[in-house]
mmCIF entry with sequence, helices, sheets and N, C-alpha, C, O atoms, coordinates in Angstrom:
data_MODEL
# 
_entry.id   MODEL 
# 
_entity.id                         1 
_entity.type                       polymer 
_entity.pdbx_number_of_molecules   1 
# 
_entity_poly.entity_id                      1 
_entity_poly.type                           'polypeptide(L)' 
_entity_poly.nstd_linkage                   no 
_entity_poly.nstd_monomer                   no 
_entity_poly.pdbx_seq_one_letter_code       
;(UNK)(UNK)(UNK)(UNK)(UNK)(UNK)(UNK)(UNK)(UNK)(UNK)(UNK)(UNK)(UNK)(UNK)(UNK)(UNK)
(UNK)(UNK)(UNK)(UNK)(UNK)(UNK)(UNK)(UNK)(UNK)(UNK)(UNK)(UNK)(UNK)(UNK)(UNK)(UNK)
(UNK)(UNK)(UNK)(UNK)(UNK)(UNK)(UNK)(UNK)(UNK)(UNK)(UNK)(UNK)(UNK)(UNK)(UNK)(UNK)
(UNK)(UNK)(UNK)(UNK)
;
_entity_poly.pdbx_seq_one_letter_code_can   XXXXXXXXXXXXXXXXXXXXXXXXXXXXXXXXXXXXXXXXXXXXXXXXXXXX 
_entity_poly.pdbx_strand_id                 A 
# 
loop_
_entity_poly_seq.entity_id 
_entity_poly_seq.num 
_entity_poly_seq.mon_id 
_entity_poly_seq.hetero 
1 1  UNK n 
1 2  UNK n 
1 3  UNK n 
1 4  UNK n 
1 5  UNK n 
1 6  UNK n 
1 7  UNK n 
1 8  UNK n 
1 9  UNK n 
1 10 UNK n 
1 11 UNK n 
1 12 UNK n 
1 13 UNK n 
1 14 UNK n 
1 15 UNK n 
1 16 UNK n 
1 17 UNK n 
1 18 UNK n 
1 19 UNK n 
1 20 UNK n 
1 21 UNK n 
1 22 UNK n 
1 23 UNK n 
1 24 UNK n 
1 25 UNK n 
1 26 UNK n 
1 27 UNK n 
1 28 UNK n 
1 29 UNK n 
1 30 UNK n 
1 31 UNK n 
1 32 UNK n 
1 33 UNK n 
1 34 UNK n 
1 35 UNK n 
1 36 UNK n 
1 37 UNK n 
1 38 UNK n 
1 39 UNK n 
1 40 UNK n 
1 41 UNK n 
1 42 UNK n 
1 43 UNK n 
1 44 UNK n 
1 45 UNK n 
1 46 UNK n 
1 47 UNK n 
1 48 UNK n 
1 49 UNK n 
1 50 UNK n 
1 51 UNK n 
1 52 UNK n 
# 
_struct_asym.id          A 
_struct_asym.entity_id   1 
# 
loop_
_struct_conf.conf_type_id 
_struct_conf.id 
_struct_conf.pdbx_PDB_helix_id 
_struct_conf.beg_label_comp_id 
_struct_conf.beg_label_asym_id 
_struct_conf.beg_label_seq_id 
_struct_conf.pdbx_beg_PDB_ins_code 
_struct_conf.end_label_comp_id 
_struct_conf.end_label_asym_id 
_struct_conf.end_label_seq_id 
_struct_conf.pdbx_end_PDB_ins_code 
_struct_conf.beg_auth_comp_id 
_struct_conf.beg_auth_asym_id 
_struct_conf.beg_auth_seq_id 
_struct_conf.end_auth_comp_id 
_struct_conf.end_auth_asym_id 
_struct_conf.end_auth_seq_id 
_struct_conf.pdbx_PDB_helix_class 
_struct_conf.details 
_struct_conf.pdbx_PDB_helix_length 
HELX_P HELX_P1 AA1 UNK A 2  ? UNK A 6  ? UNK A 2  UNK A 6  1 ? 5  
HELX_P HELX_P2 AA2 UNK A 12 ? UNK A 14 ? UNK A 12 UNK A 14 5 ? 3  
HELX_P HELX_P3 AA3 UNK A 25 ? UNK A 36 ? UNK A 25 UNK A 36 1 ? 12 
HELX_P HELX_P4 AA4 UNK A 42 ? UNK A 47 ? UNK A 42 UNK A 47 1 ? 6  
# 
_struct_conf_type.id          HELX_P 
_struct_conf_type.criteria    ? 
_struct_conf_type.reference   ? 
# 
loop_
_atom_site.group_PDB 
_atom_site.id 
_atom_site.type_symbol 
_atom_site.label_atom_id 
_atom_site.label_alt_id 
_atom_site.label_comp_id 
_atom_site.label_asym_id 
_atom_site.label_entity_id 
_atom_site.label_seq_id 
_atom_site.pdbx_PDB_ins_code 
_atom_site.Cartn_x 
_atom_site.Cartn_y 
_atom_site.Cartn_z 
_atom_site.occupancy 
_atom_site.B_iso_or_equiv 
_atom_site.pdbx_formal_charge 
_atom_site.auth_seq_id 
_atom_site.auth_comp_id 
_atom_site.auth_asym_id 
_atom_site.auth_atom_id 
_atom_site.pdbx_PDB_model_num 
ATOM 1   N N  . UNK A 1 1  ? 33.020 -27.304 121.312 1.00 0.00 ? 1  UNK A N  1 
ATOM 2   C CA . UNK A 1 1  ? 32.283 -28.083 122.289 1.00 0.00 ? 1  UNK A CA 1 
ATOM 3   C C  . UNK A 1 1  ? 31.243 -27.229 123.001 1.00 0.00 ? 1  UNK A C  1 
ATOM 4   O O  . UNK A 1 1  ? 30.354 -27.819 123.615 1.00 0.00 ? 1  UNK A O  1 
ATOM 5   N N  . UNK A 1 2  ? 31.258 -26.324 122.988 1.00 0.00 ? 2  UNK A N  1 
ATOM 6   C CA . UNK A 1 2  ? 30.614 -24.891 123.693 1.00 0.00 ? 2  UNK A CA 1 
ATOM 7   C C  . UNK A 1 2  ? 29.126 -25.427 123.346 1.00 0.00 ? 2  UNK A C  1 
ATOM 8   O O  . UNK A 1 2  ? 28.192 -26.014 123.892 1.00 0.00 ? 2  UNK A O  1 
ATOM 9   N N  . UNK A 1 3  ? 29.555 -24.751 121.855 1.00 0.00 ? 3  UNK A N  1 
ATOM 10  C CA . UNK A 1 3  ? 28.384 -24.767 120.848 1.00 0.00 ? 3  UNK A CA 1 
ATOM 11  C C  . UNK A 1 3  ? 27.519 -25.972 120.642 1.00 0.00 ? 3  UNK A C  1 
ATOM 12  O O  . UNK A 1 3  ? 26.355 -25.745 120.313 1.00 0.00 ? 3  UNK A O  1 
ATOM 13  N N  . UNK A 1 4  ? 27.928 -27.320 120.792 1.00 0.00 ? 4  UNK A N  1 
ATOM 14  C CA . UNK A 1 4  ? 27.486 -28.609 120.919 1.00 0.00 ? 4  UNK A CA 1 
ATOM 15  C C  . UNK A 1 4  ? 26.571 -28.477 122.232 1.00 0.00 ? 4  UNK A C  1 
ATOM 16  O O  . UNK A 1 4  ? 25.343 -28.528 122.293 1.00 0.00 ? 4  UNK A O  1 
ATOM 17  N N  . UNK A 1 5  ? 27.399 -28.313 123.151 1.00 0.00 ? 5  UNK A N  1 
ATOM 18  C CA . UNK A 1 5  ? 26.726 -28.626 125.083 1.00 0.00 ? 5  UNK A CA 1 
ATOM 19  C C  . UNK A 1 5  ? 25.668 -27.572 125.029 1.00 0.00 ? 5  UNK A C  1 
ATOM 20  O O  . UNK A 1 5  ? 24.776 -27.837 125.835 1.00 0.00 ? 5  UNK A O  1 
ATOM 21  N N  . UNK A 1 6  ? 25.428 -26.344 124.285 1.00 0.00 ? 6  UNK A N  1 
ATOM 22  C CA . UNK A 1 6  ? 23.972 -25.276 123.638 1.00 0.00 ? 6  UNK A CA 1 
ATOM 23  C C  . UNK A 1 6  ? 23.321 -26.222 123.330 1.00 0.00 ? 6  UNK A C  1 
ATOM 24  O O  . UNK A 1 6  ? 22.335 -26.518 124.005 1.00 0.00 ? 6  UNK A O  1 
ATOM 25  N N  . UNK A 1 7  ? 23.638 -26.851 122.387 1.00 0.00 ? 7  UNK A N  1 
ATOM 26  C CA . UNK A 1 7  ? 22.215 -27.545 121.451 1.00 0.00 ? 7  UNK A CA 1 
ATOM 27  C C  . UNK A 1 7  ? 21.650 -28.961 122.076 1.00 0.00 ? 7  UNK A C  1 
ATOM 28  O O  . UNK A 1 7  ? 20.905 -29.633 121.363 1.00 0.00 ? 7  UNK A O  1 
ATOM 29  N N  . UNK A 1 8  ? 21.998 -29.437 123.422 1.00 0.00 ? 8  UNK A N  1 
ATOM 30  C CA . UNK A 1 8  ? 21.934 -30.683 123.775 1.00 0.00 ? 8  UNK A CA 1 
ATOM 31  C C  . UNK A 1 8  ? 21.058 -30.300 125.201 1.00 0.00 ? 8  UNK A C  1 
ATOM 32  O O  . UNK A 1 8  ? 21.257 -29.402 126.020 1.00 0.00 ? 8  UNK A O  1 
ATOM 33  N N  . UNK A 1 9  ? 20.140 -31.230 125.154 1.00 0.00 ? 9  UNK A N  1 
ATOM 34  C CA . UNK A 1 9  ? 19.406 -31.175 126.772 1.00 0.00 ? 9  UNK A CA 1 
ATOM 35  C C  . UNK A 1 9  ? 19.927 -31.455 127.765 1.00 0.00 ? 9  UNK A C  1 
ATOM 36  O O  . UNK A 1 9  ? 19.321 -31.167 128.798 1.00 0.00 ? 9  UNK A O  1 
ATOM 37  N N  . UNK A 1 10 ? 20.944 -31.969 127.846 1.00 0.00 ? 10 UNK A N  1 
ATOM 38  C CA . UNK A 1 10 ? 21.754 -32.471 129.233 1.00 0.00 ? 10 UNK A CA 1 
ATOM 39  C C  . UNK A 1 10 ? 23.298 -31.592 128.434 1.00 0.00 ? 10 UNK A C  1 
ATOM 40  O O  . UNK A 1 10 ? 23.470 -31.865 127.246 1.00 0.00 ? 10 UNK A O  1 
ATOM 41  N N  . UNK A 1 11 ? 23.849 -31.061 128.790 1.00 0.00 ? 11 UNK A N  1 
ATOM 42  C CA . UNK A 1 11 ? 24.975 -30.956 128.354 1.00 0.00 ? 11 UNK A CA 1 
ATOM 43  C C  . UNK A 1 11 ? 25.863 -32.080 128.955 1.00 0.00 ? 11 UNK A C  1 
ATOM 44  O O  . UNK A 1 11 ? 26.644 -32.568 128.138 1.00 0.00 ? 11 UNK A O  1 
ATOM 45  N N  . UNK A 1 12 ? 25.911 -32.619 130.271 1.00 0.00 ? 12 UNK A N  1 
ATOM 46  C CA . UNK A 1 12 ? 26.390 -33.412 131.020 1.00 0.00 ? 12 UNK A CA 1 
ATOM 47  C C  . UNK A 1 12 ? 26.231 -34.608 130.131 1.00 0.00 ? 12 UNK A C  1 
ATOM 48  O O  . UNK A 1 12 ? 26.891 -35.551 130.568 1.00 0.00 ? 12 UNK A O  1 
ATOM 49  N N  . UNK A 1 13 ? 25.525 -34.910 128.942 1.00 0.00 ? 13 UNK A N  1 
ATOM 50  C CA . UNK A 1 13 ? 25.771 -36.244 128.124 1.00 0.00 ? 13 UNK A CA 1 
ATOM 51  C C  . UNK A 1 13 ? 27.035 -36.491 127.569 1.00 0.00 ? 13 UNK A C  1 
ATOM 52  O O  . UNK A 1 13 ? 27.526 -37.605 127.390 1.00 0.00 ? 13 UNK A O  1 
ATOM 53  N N  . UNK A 1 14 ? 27.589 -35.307 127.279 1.00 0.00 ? 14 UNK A N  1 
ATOM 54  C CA . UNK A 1 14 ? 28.679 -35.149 126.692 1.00 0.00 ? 14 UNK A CA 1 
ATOM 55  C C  . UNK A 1 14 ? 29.921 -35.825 127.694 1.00 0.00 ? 14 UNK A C  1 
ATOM 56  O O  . UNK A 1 14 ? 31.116 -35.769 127.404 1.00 0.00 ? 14 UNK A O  1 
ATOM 57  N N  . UNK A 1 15 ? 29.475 -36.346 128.688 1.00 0.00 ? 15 UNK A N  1 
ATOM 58  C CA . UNK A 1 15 ? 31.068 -36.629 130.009 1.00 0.00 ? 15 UNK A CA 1 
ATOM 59  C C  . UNK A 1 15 ? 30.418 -37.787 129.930 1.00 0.00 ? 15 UNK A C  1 
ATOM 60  O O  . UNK A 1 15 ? 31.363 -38.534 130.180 1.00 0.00 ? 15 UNK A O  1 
ATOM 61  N N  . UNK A 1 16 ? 29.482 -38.513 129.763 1.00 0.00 ? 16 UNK A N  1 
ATOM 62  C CA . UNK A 1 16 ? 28.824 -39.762 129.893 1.00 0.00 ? 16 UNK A CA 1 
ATOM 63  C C  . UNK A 1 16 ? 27.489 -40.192 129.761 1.00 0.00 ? 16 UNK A C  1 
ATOM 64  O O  . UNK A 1 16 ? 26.642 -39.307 129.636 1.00 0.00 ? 16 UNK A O  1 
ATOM 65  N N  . UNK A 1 17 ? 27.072 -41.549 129.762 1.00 0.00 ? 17 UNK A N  1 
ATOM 66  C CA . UNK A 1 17 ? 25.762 -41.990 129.454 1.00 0.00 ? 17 UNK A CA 1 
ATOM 67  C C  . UNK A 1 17 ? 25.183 -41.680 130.968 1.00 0.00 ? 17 UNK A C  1 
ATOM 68  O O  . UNK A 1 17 ? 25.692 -41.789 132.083 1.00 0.00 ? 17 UNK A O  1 
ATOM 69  N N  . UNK A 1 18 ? 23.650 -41.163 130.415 1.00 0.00 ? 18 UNK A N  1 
ATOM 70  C CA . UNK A 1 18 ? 22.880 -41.298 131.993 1.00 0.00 ? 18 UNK A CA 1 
ATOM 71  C C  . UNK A 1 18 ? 22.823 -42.817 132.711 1.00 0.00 ? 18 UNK A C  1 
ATOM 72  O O  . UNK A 1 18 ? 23.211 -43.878 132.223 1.00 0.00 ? 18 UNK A O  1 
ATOM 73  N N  . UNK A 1 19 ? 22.303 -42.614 133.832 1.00 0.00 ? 19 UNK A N  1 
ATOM 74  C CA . UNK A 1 19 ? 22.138 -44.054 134.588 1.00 0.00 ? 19 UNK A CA 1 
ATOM 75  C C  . UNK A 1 19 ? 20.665 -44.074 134.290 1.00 0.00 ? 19 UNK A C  1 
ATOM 76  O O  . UNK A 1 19 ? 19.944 -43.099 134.079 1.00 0.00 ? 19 UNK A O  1 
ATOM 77  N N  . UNK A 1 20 ? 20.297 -45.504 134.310 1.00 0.00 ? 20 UNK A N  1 
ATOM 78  C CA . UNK A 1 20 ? 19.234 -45.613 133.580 1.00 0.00 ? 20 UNK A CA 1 
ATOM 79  C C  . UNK A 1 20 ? 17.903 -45.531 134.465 1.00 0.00 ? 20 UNK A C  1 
ATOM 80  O O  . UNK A 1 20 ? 17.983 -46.038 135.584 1.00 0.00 ? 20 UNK A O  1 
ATOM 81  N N  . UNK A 1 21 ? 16.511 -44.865 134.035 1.00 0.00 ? 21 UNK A N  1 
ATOM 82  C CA . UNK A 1 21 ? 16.094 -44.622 135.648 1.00 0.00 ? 21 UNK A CA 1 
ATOM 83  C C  . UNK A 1 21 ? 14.293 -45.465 135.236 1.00 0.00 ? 21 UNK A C  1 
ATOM 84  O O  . UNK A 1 21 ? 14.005 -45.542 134.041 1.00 0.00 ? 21 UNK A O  1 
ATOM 85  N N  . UNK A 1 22 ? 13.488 -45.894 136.058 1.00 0.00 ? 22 UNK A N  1 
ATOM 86  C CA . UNK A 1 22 ? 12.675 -46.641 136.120 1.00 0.00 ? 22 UNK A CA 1 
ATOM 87  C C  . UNK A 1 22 ? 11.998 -46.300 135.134 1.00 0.00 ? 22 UNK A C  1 
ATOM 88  O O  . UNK A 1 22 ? 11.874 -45.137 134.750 1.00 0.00 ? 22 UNK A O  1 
ATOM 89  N N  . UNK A 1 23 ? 11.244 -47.764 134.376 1.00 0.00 ? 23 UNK A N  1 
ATOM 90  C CA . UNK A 1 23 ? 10.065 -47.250 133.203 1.00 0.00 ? 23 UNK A CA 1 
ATOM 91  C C  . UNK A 1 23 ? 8.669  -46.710 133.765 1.00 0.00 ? 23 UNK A C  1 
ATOM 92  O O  . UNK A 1 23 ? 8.110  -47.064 134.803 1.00 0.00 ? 23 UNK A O  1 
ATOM 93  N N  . UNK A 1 24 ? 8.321  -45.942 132.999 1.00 0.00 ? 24 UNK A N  1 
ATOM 94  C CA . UNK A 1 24 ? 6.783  -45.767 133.093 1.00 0.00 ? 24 UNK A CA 1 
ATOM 95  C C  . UNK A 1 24 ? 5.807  -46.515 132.631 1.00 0.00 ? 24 UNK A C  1 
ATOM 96  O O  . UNK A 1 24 ? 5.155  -46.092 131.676 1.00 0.00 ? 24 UNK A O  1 
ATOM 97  N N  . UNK A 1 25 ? 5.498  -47.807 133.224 1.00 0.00 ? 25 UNK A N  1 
ATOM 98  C CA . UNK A 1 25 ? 4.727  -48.708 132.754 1.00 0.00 ? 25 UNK A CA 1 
ATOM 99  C C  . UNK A 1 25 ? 3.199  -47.671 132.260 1.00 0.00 ? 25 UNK A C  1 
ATOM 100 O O  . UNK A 1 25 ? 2.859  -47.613 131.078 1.00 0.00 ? 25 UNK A O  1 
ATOM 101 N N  . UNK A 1 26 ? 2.603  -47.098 133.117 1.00 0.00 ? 26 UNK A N  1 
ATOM 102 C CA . UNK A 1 26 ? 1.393  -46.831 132.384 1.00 0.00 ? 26 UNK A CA 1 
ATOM 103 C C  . UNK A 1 26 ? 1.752  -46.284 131.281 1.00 0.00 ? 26 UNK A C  1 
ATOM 104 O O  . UNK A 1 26 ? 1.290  -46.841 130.285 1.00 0.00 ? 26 UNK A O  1 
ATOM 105 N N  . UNK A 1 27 ? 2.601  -45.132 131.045 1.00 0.00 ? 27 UNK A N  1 
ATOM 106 C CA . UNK A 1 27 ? 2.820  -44.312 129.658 1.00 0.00 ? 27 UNK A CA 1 
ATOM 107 C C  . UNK A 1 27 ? 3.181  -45.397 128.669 1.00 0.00 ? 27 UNK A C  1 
ATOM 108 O O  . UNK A 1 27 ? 2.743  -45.370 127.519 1.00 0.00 ? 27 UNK A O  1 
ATOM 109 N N  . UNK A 1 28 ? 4.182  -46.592 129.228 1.00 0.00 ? 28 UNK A N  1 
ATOM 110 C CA . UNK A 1 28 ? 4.719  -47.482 128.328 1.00 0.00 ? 28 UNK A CA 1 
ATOM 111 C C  . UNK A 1 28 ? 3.365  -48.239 127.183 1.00 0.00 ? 28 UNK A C  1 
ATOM 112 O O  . UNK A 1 28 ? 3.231  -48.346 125.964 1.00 0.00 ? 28 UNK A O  1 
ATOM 113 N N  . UNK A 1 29 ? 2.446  -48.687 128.569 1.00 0.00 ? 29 UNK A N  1 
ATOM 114 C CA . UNK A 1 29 ? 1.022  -49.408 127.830 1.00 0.00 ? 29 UNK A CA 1 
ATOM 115 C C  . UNK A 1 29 ? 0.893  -48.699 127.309 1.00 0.00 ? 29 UNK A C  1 
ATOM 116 O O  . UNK A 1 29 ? 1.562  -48.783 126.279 1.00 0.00 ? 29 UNK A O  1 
ATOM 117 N N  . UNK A 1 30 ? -0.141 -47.156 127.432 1.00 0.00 ? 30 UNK A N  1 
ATOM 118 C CA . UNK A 1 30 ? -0.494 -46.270 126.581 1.00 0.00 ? 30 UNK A CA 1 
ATOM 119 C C  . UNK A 1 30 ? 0.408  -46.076 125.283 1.00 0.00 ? 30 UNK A C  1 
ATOM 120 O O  . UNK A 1 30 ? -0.329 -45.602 124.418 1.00 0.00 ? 30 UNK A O  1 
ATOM 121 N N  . UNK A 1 31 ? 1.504  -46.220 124.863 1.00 0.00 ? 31 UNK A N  1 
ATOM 122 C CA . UNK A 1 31 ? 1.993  -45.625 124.172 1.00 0.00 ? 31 UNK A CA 1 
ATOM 123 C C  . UNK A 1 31 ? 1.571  -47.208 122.996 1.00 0.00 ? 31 UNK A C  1 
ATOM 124 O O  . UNK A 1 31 ? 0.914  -47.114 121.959 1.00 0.00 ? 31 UNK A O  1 
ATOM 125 N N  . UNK A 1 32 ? 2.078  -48.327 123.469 1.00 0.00 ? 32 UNK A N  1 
ATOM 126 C CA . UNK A 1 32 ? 2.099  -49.169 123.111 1.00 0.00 ? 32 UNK A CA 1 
ATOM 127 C C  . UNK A 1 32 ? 0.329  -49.658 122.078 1.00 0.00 ? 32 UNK A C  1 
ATOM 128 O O  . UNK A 1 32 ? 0.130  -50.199 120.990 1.00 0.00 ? 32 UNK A O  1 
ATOM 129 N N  . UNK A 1 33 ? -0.471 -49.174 123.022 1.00 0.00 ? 33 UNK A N  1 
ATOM 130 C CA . UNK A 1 33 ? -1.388 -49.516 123.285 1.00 0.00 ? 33 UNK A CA 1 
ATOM 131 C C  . UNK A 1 33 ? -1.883 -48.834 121.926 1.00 0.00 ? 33 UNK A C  1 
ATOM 132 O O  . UNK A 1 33 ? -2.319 -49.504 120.990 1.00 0.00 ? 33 UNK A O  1 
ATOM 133 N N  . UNK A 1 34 ? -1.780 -47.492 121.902 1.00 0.00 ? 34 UNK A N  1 
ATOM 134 C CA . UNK A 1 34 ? -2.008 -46.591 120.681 1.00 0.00 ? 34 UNK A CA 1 
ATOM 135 C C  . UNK A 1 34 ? -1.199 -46.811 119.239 1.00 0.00 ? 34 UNK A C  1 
ATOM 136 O O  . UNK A 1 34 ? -1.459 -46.325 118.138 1.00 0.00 ? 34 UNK A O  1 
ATOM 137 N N  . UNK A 1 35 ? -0.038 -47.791 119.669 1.00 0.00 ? 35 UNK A N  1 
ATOM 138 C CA . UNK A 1 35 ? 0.598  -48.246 118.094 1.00 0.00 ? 35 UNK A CA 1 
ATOM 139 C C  . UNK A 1 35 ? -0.153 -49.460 117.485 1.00 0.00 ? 35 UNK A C  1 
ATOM 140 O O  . UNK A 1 35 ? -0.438 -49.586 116.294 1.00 0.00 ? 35 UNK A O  1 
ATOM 141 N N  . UNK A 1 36 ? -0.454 -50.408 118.570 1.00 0.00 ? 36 UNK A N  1 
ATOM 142 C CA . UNK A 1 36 ? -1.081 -50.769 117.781 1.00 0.00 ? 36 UNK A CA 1 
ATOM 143 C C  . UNK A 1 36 ? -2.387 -51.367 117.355 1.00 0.00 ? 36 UNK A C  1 
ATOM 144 O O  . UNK A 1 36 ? -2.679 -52.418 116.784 1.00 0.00 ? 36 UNK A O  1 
ATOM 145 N N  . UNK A 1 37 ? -3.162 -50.230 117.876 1.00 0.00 ? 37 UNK A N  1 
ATOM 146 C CA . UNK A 1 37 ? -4.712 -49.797 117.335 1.00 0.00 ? 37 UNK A CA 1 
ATOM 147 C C  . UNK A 1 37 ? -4.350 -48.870 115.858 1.00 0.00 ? 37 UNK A C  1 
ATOM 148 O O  . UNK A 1 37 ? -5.204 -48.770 114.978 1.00 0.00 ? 37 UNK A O  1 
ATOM 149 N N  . UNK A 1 38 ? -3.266 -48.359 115.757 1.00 0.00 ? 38 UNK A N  1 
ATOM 150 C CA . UNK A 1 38 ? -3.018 -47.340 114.204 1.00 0.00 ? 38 UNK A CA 1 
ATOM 151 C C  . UNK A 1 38 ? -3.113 -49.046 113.454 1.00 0.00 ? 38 UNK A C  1 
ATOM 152 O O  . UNK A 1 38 ? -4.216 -49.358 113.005 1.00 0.00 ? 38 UNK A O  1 
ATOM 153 N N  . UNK A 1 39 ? -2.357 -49.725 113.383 1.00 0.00 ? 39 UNK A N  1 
ATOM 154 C CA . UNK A 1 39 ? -2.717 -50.692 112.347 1.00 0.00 ? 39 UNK A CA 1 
ATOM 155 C C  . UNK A 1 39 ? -1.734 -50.589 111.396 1.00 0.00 ? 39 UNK A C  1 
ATOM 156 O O  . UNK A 1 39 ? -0.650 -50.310 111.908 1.00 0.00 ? 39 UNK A O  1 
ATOM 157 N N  . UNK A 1 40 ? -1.695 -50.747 109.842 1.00 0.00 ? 40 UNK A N  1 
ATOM 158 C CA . UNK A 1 40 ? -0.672 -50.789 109.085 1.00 0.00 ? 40 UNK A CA 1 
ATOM 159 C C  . UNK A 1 40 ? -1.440 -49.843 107.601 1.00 0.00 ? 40 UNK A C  1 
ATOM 160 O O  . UNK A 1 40 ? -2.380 -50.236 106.909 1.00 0.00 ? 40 UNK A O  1 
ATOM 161 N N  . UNK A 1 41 ? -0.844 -48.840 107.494 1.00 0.00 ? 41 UNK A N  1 
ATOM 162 C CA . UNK A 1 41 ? -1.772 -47.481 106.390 1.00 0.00 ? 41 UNK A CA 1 
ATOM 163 C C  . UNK A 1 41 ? -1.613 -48.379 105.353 1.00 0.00 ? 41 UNK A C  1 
ATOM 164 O O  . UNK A 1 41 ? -0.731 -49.198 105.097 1.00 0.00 ? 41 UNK A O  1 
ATOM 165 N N  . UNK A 1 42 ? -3.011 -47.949 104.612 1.00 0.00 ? 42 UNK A N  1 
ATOM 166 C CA . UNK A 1 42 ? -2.841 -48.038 103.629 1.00 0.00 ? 42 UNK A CA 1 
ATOM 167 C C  . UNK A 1 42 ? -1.554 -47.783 102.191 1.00 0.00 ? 42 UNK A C  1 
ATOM 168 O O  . UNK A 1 42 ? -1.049 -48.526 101.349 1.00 0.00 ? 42 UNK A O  1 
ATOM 169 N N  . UNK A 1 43 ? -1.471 -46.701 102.453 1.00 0.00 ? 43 UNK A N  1 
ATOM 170 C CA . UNK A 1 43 ? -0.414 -46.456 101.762 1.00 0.00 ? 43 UNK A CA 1 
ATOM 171 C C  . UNK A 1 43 ? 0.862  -47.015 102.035 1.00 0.00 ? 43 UNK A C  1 
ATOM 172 O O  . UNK A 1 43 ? 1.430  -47.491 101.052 1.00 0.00 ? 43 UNK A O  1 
ATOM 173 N N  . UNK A 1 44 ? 1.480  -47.078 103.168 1.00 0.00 ? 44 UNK A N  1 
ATOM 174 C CA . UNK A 1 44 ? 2.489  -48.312 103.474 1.00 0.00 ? 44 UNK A CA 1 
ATOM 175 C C  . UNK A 1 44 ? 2.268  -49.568 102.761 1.00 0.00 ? 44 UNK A C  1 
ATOM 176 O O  . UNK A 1 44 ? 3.126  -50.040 102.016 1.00 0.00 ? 44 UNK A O  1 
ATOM 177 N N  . UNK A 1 45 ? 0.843  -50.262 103.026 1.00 0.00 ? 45 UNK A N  1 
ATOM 178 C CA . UNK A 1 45 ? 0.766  -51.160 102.197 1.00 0.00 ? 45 UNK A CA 1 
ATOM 179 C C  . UNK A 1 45 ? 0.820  -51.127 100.852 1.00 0.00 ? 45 UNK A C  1 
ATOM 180 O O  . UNK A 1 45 ? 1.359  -52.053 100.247 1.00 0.00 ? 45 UNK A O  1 
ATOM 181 N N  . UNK A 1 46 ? 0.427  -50.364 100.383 1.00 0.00 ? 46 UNK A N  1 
ATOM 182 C CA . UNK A 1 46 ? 0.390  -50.228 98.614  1.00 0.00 ? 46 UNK A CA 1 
ATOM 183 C C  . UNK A 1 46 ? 2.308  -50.226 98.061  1.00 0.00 ? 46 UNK A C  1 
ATOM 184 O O  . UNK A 1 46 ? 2.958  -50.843 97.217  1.00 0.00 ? 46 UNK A O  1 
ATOM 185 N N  . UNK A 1 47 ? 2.611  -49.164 99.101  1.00 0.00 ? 47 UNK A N  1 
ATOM 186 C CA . UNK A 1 47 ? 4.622  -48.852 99.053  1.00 0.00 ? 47 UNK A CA 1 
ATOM 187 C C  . UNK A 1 47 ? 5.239  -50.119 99.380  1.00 0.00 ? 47 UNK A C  1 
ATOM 188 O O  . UNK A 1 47 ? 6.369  -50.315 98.933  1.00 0.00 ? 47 UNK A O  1 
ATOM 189 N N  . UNK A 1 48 ? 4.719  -50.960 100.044 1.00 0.00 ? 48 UNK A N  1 
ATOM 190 C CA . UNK A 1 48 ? 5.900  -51.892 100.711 1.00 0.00 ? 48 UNK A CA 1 
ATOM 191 C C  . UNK A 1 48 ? 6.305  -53.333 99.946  1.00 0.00 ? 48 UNK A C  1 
ATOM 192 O O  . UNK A 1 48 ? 5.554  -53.970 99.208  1.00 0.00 ? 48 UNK A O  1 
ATOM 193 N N  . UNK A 1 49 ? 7.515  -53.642 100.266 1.00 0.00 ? 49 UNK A N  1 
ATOM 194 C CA . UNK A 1 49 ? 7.675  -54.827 99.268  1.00 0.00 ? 49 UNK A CA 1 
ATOM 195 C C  . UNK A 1 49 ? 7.295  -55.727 99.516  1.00 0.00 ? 49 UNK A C  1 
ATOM 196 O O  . UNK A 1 49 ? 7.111  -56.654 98.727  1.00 0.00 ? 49 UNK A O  1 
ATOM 197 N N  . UNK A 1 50 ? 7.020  -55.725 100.901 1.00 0.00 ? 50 UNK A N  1 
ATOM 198 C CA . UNK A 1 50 ? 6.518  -57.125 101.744 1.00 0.00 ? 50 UNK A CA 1 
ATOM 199 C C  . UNK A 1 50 ? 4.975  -57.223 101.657 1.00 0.00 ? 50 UNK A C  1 
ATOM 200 O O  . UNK A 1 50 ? 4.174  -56.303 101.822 1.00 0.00 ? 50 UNK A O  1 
ATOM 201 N N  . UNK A 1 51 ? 4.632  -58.935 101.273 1.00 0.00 ? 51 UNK A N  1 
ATOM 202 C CA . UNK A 1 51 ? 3.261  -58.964 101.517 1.00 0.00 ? 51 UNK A CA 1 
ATOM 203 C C  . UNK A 1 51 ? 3.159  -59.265 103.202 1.00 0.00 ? 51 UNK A C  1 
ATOM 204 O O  . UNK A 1 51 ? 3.792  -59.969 103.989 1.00 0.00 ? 51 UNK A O  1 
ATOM 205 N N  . UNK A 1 52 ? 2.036  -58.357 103.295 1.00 0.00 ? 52 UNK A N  1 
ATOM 206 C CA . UNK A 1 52 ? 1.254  -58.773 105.203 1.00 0.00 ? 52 UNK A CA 1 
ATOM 207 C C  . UNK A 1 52 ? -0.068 -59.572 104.660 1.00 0.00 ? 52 UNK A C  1 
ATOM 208 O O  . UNK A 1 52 ? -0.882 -60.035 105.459 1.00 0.00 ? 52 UNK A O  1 
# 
């Protein structure tokens, strides 16, 4: 368990889930905002089974 609670950013995850703490609406838009202006790649399309 030592060695686990090293490799983890909270070691304290390990006793429980965090409490959940307010969104960042602007980062949220931005983030949002930038998925989907990317669009759908080409190459996804050529790979995928589904027609769009």
């Amino acid at each position: 368990q030592n060695n686990l609670a090293a490799q983890m950013a909270n070691p304290a995850d390990l006793i429980g889930p965090r409490k959940q703490s307010d969104i960042d609406a602007e980062n949220r838009g931005a983030v949002i905002d930038v998925y989907r202006a990317r669009g759908i790649s080409d190459e996804f399309l050529g790979n995928s089974e589904m027609t769009y």
